[in-house]
C-alpha atoms as one frame of an Amber mdcrd trajectory, in Angstrom:
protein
  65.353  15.653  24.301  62.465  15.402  22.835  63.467  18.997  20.135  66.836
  16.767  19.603  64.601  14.173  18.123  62.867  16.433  15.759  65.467  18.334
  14.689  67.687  14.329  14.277  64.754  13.602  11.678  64.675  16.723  10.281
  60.822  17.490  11.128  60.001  20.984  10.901  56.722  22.759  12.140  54.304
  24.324   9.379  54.891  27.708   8.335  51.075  28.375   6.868  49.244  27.672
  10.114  45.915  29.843  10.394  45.539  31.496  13.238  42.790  29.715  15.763
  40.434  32.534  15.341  39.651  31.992  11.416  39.738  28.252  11.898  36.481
  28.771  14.335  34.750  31.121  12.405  35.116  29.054   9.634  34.160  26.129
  11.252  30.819  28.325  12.411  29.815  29.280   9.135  30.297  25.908   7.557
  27.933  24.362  10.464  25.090  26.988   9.808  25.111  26.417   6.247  24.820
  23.055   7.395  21.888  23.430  10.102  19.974  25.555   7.539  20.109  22.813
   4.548  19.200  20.558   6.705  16.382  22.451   7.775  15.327  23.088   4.377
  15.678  19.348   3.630  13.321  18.562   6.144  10.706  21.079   5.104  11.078
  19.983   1.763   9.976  16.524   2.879   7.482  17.331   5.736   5.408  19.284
   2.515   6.184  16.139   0.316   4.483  13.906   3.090   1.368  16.678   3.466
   0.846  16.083  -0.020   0.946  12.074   0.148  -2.181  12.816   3.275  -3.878
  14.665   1.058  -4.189  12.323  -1.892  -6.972  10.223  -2.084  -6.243   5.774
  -2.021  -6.831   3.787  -4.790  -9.170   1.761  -2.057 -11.035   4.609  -1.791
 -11.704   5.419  -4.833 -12.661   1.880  -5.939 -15.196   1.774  -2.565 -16.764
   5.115  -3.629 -17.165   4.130  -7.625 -18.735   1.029  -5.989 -21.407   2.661
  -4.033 -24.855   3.854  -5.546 -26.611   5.188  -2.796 -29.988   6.497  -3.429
 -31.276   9.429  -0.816 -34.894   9.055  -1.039 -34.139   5.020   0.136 -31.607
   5.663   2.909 -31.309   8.402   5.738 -27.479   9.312   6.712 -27.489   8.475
  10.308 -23.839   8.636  10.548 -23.662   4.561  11.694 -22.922   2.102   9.472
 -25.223   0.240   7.869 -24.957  -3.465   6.888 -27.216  -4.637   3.751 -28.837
  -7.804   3.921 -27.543 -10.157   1.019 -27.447 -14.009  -0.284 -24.141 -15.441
   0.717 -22.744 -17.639  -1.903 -19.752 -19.705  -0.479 -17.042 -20.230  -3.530
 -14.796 -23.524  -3.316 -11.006 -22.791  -2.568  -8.575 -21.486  -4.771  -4.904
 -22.037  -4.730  -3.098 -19.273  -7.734   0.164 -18.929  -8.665   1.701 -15.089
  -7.691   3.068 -12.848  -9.739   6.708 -14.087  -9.456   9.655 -11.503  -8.800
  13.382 -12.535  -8.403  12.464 -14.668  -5.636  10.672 -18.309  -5.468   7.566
 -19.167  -7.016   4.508 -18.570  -4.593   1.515 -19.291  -4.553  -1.718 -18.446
  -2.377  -4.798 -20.745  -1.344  -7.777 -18.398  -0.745 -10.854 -19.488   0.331
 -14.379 -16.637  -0.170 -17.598 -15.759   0.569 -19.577 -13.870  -1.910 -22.008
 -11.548  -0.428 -24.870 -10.844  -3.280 -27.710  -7.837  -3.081 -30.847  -9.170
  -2.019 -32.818  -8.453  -5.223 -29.522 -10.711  -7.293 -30.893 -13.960  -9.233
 -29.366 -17.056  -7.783 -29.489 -19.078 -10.577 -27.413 -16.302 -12.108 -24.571
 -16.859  -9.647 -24.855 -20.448 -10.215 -24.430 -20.354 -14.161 -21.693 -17.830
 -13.815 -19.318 -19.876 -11.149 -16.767 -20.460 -13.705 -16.836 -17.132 -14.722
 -16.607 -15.549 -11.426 -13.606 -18.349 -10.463 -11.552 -17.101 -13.448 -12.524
 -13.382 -12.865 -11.131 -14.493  -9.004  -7.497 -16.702 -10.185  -6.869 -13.989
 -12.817  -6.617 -11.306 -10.239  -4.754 -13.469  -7.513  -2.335 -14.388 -10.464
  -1.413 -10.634 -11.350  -0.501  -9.951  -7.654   3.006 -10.316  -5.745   3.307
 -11.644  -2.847   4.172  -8.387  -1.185   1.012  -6.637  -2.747  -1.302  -8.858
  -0.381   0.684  -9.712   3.071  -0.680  -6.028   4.085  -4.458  -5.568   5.556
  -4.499  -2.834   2.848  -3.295  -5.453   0.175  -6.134  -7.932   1.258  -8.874
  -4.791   1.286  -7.969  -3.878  -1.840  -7.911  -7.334  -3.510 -11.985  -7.324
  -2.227 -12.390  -4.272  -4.121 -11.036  -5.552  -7.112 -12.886  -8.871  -6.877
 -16.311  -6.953  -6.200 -15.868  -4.472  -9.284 -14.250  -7.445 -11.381 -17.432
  -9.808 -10.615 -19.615  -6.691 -10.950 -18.667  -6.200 -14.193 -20.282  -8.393
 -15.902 -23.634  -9.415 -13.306 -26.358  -8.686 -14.916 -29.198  -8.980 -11.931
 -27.788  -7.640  -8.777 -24.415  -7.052  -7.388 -21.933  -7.933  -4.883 -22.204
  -6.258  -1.656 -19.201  -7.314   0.247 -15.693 -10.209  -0.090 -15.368 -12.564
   3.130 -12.137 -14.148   3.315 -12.664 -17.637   5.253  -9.254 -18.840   4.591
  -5.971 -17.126   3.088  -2.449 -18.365   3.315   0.348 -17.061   1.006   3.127
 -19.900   0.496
């Protein structure tokens, strides 16, 4: 009945049908050209990621510009050592971000500067409005994506110290505490 049918509409098998055998070994060579170029895909992105390891972060190498450590004054112990300092609480801030394509946002950020012992406090004290403009123009030129991160926030206390340090003439800061920090 059902060769009635086929030959009613006419339907007629194909003539150029490859025999099963070349259709596998076909099929076998395409899939380990495949496996193979995906392997070397892979590689090729495993070494790309080595690489990315290896490099040193910006953080980094603001932290270790930062540092002057002299070796007669200090023995390497291995531990950390925290430096005793003046802390100079700073009023908050609230900055506009760097806007994208989104909304405008804005952060409210309130520090502690941490200042070497041997720093002039009258210095800090005539230099507030510098150090507040130093602080606003770096919170301006950041997105809000740059600082939602813990590596975002670390980095803007790098910035901040170098930015402030910059331009301190007796003593230095040591160290950024962030007492309050909201991104809106």
């Amino acid at each position: 009945m059902a060769d009635e049918e086929a030959q009613e509409l006419d339907i007629q098998p194909p003539a150029n049908k490859a025999p099963a055998g070349q259709k596998n070994m076909l099929l076998t060579v395409v899939m380990l050209l495949n496996t193979v170029l995906m392997g070397g895909v892979g590689y090729l992105q495993w070494q790309s990621h080595q690489a990315q390891l290896n490099e040193p972060k910006t953080a980094d190498l603001l932290s270790a510009a930062n540092k002057v450590k002299d070796p007669e004054e200090e023995e390497d112990t291995g531990m950390a050592q925290e430096e005793d300092g003046i802390l100079f609480p700073l009023e908050g801030f609230t900055a506009n971000l760097a806007q994208g394509d989104g909304p405008r946002r804005f952060v409210r950020l309130t520090t502690v500067l941490k200042f070497s012992k041997n720093s002039n406090e009258e210095e800090f004290k005539a230099r507030k409005p510098q150090i507040r403009d130093t602080i606003i123009s770096t919170l301006n030129s950041k997105r809000p994506e740059d600082l939602l991160k813990l590596e975002g926030k670390n980095f803007l206390k790098e910035e901040i110290k170098s930015a402030i340090n910059s331009f301190l003439v007796d003593g230095h800061v040591i160290d950024v505490f962030y007492v309050g920090f909201q991104i809106n």
